[in-house]
C-alpha positions as CSV (number, residue, x, y, z in Angstrom):
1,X,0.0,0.0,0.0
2,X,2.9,2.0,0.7
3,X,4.2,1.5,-2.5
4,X,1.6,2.8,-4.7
5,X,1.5,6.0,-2.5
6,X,5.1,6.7,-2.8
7,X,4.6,6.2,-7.0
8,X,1.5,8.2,-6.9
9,X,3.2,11.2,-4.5
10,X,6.3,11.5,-6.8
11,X,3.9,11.7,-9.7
12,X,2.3,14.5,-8.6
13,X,5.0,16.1,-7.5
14,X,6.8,15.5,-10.5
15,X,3.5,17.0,-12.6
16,X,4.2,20.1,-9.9
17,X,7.6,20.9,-10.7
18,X,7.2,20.6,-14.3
19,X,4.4,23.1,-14.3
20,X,6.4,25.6,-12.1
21,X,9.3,25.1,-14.1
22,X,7.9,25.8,-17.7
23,X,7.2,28.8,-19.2
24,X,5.0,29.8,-22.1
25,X,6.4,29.6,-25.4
26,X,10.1,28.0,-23.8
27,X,11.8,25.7,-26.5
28,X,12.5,22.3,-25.1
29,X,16.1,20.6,-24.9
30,X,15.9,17.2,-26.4
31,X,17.0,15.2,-23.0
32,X,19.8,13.1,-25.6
33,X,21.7,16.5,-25.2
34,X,21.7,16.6,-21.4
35,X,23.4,14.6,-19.2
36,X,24.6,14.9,-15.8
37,X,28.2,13.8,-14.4
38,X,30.1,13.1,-11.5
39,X,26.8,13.4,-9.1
40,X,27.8,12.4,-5.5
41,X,25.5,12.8,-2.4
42,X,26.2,13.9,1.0
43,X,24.0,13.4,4.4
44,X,23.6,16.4,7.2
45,X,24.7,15.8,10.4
46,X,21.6,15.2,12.3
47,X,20.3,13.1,9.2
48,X,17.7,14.7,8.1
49,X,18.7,16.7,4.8
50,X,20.7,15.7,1.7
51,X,22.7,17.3,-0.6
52,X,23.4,16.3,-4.4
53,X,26.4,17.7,-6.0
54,X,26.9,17.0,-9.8
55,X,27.9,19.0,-13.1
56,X,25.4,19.1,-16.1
57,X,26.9,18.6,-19.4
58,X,25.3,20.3,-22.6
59,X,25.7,19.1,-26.0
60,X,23.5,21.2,-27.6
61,X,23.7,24.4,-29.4
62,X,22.0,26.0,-26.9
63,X,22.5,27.7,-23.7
64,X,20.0,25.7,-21.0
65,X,18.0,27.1,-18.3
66,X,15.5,26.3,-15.7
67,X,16.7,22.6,-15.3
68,X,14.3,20.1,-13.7
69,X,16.2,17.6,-12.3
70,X,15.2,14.1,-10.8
71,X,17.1,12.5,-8.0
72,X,16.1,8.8,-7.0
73,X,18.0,7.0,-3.6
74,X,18.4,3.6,-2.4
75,X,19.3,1.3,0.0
76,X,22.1,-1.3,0.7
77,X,19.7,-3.8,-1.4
78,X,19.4,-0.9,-4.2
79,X,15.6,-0.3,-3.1
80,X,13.9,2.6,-4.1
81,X,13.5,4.4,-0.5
82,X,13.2,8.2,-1.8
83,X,12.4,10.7,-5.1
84,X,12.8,14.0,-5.3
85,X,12.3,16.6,-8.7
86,X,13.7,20.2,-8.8
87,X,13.8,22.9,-10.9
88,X,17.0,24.6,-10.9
89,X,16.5,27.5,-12.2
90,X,19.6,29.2,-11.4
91,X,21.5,26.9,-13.2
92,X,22.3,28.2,-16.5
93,X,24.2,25.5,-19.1
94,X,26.3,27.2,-21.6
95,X,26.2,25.8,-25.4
96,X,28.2,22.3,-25.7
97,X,29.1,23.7,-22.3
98,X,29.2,22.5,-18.3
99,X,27.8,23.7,-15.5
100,X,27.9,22.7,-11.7
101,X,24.7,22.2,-9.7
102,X,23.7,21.8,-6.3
103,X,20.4,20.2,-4.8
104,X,19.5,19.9,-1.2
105,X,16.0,18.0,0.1
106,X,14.5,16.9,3.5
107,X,14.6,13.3,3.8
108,X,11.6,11.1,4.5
109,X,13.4,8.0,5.6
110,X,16.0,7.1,8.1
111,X,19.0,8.9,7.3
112,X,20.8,5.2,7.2
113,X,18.4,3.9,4.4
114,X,20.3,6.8,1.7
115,X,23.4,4.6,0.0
116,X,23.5,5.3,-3.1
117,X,21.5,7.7,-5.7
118,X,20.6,8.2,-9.4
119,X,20.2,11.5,-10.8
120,X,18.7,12.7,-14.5
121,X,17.2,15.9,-16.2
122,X,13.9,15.3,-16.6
123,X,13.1,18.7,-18.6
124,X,14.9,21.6,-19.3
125,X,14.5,25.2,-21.6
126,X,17.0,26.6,-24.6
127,X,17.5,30.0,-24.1
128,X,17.1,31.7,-27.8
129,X,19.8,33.8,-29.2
130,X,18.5,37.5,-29.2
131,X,17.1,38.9,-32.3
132,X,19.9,40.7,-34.6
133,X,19.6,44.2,-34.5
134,X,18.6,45.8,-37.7
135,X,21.5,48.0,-39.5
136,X,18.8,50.6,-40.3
137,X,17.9,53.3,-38.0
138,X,14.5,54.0,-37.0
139,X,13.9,56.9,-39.3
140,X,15.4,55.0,-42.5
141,X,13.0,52.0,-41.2
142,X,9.8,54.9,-41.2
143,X,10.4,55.6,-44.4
144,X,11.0,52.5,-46.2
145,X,7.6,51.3,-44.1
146,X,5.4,54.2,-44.5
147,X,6.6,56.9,-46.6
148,X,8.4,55.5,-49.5
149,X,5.2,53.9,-50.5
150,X,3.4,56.9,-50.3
151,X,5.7,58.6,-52.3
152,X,5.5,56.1,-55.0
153,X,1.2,56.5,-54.9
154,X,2.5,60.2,-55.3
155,X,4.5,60.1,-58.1
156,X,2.0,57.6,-59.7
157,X,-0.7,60.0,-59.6
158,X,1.4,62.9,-61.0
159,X,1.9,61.0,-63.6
160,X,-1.0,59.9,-64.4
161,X,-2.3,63.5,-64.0
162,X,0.1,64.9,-66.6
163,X,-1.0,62.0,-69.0
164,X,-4.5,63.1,-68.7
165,X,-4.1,66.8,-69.6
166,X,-1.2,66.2,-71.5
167,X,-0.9,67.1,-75.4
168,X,-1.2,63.5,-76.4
169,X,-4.4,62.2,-73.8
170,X,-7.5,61.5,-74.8
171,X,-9.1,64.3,-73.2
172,X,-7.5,66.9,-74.6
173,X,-8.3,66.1,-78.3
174,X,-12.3,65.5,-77.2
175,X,-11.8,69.6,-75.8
176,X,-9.6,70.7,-79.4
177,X,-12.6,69.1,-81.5
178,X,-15.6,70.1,-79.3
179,X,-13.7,73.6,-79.6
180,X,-13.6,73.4,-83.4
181,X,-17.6,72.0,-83.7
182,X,-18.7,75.3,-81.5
183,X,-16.8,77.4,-84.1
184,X,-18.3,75.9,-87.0
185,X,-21.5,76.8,-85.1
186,X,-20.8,79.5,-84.7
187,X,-19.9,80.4,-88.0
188,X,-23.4,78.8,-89.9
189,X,-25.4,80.3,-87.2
190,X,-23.9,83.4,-88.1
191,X,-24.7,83.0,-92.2
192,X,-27.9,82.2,-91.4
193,X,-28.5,85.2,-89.5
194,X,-27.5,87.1,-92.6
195,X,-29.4,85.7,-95.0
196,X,-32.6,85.4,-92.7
197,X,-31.7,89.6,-92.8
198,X,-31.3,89.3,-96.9
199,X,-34.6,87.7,-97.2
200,X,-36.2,90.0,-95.1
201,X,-35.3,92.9,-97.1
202,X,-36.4,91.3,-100.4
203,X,-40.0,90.5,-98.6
204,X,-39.8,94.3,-97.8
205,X,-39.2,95.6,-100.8
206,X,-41.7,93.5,-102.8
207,X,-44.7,94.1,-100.3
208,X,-43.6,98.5,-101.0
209,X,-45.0,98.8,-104.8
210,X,-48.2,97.0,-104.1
211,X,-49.0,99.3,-101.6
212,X,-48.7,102.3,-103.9
């Protein structure tokens, strides 16, 4: 009954760490890439704390933070008798680098039952390079963004203006023709008027000698 307790409390408390450990959006380490080294253990004096002392080796590309390590003891007979997961998150692992860590816990058992240990990474976060910085300045960056486009609309629509009114558009040879219709208007309406003014006189000078 024990047993199943002890499985079922380092489950949870595994579940625990992991969530405090994590961070939204962090890049995981592929655990191939991590592995720890030289881990030895030491026992307090009055027995009732532990202390791990072991260097984390990274192979990857990488610098590693917030470390979650998992340290398992046992007994003479190579028992499980205790479990312990911690996020180290002060332990920072340089790219294809080392790095020394240090873990302490409370014990649970008899300070006698603690022979021997195992110790592993259980998770652990890649720390991404920092964006380059542009070789633009803020200004030039403005006005490649926001005005040089403008400008171009601009110089589109000043062109396209001058082709409208220009010599050559369409427009401007409707305006030179309607121009040349209203003169030849013009010019019949003013005929017209004068031999409306003919005929007039003619009518006049017929209707006199009738009269008489």
């Amino acid at each position: 009954m024990k047993k199943p307790i002890a499985h079922a409390a380092c489950l949870l408390a595994m579940s625990a760490s992991a969530f405090a450990c994590g961070r939204d959006g962090s890049t995981p380490v592929p655990l191939a890439q991590l592995a720890v080294q030289k881990a030895t253990f030491s026992l307090s004096e009055d027995g009732r704390t532990a202390t791990t002392l072991g260097t984390l080796k990274n192979a990857s590309a990488d610098r590693v933070r917030e470390v979650m390590f998992e340290v398992k003891y046992f007994d003479a007979k190579h028992a499980l008798v205790d479990t312990f997961t911690r996020c180290v998150d002060n332990v920072i692992a340089p790219a294809a680098g080392e790095v020394a860590f240090r873990m302490r816990e409370r014990l649970s058992q008899p300070a006698a039952s603690y022979v021997s240990q195992e110790v592993r990474v259980v998770s652990a976060e890649a720390i991404s390079p920092p964006p380059e910085k542009s070789a633009l300045s803020p200004f030039m960056r403005e006005f490649l963004l926001v005005w040089l486009p403008l400008l171009a609309l601009l110089g589109f629509l000043i062109y396209f203006m001058k082709r409208l009114i220009g010599k050559q558009s369409a427009t401007t040879t409707a305006l030179a023709l309607m121009q040349t219709q209203t003169a030849h208007l013009g010019t019949h309406a003013r005929m017209l008027e004068r031999l409306a003014l003919v005929a007039e006189a003619r009518v006049r000078g017929a209707a006199q000698p009738a009269d008489d």
